[in-house]
C-alpha positions in Angstrom: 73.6 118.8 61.6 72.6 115.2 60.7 68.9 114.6 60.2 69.1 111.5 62.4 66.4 111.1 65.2 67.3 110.2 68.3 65.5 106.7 69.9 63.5 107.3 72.8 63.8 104.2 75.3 61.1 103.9 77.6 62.5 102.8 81.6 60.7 99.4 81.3 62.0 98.5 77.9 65.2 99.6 79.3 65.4 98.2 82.2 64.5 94.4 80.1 67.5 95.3 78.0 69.8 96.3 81.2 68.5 92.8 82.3 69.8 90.4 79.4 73.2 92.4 79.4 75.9 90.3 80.4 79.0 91.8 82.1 81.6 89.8 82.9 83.8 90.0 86.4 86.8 91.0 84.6 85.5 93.7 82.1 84.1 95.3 85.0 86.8 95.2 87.3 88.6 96.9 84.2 85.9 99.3 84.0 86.2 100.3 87.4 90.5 100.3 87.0 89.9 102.6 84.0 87.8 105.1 86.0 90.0 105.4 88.7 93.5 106.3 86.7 91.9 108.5 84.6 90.1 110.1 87.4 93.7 110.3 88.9 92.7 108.2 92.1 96.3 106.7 92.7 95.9 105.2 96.2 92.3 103.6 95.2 93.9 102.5 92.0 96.8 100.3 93.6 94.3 99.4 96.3 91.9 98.4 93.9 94.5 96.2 91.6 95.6 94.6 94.9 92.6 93.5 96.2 91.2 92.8 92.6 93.8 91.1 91.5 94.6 92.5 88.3 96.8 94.7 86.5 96.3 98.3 86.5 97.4 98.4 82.9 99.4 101.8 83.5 102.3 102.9 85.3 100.2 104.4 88.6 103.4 106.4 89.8 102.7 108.5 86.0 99.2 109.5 87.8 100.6 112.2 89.7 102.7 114.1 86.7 99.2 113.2 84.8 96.9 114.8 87.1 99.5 118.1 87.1 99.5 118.6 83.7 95.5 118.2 83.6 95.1 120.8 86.2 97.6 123.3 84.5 95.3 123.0 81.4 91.9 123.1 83.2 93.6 126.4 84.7 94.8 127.8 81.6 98.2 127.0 82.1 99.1 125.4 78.5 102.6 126.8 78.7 103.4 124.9 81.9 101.3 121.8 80.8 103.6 121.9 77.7 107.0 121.9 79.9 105.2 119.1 82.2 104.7 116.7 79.1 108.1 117.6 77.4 110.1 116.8 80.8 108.7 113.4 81.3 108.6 112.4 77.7 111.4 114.7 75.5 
């Protein structure tokens, strides 16, 4: 354990620093792009990139085999997760 101490931020001092941050268009947009594929929203995803105008970044048709072998390791499944990843990338 480090001996470092944690800085308390009080709302209103935090809500002044919130206030000079400046977040462009495009890094959110990317933000929101980033959520969604790892989240495994496919639909939303191409929706978003359409309507957004930008590039996803990813291939969105991997989402799917991604969200399988997430689920077979959130279930335990490692041996099935293992196959999943060594079929789409031997």
């Amino acid at each position: 354990m480090s001996g470092t101490k944690k800085e308390l931020i009080e709302m209103d001092d935090w809500n002044r620093r919130l206030a000079k941050a400046k977040v462009s268009k495009q890094d959110l947009d990317r933000l929101v792009m980033n959520f969604l594929v790892i989240e495994g929203y496919k639909d939303t995803a191409e929706n978003f990139a359409r309507e957004a105008f930008i590039d996803p970044g990813v291939d969105l048709s991997a989402i799917s085999d991604r969200m399988e072998i997430r689920s077979a390791m959130h279930t335990g499944d490692v041996e099935t997760a293992i196959e999943r990843v060594n079929d789409l990338n031997p």
